[in-house]
Legacy VTK file of the C-alpha trace (Angstrom):
# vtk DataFile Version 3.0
C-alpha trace
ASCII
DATASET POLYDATA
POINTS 97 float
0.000 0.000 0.000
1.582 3.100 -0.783
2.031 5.808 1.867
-1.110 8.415 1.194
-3.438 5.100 1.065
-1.688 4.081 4.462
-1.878 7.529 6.152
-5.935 7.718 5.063
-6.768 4.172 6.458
-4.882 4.902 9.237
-6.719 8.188 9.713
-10.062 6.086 9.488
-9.186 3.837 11.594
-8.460 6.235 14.131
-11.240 8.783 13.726
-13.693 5.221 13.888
-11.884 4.440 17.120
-12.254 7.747 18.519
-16.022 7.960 17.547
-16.525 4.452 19.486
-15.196 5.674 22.610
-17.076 9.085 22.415
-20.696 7.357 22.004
-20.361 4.593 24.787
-17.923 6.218 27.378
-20.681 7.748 29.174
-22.577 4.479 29.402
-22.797 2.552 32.568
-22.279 -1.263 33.157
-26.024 -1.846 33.252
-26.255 -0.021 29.818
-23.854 -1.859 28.062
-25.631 -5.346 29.394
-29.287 -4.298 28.713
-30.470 -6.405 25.868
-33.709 -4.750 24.468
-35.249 -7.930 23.528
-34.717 -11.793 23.010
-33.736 -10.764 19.455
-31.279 -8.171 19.986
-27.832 -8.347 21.023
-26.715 -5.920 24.339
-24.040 -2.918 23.214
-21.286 -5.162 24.962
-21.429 -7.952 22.145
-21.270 -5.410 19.750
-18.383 -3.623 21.261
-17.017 -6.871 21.957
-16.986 -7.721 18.298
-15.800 -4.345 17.260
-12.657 -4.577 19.708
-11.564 -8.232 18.593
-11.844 -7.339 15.076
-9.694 -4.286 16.041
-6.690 -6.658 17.876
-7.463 -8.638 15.185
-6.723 -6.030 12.493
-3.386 -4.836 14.544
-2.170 -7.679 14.595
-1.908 -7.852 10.739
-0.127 -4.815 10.079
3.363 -4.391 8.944
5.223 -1.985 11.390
8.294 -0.352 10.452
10.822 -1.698 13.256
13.974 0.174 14.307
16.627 -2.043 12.320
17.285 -0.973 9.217
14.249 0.371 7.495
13.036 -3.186 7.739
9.359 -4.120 8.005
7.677 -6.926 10.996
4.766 -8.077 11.336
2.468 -8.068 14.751
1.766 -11.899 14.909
0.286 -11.493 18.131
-3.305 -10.177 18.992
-4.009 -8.851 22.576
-6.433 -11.318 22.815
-3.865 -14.235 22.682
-1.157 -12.700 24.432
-2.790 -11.737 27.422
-5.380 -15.000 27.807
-8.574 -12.942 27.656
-10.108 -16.180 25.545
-9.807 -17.832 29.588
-10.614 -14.565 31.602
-14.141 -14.316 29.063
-14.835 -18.136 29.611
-14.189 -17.982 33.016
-16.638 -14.818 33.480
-19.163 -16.312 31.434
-18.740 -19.500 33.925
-19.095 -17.360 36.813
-22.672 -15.260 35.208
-24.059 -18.303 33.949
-23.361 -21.424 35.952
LINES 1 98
97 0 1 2 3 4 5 6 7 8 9 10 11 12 13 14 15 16 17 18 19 20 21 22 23 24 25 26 27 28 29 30 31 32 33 34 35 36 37 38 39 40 41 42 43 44 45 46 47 48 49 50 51 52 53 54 55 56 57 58 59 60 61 62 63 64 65 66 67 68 69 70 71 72 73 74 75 76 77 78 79 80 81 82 83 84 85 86 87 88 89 90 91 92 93 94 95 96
């Protein structure tokens, strides 16, 4: 990808990020949980989704490392690195036993 393609996905990126934040930060836990109706998801399992196909999305970029001009990939998503696959089973244990 050349560089002003980059620099305007980037800029997406970040301006959808930002936008994310803004709308929910003022919601409470109760909020976020509330499921409208048997047929509609809560806001968490859509924010859920929206931050694991962020990591996700991370972890497939090329970064430019500090060797050399040469280019390495992020192999690793958040979500494997620091077990949160467990910590959400184990939560979901504890809800719904």
């Amino acid at each position: 990808m050349n560089n002003e393609i980059s620099e305007k996905y980037a800029g997406w990126i970040r301006y959808t990020h930002q936008r994310t934040l803004a709308l929910t930060e003022d919601l409470t836990d109760e909020q976020i949980a509330r499921q409208p109706s048997s047929t509609v998801p809560p806001i968490g399992w859509h924010l859920f989704h929206i931050a694991r196909a962020a990591d996700r999305l991370q972890a497939s970029f090329a970064i430019a490392s500090t060797e050399a001009d040469q280019y390495s990939v992020l192999h690793h998503e958040i979500w494997v690195v620091e077990n949160l696959q467990a910590l959400c089973s184990n939560m979901l244990v504890a809800r719904f036993p």
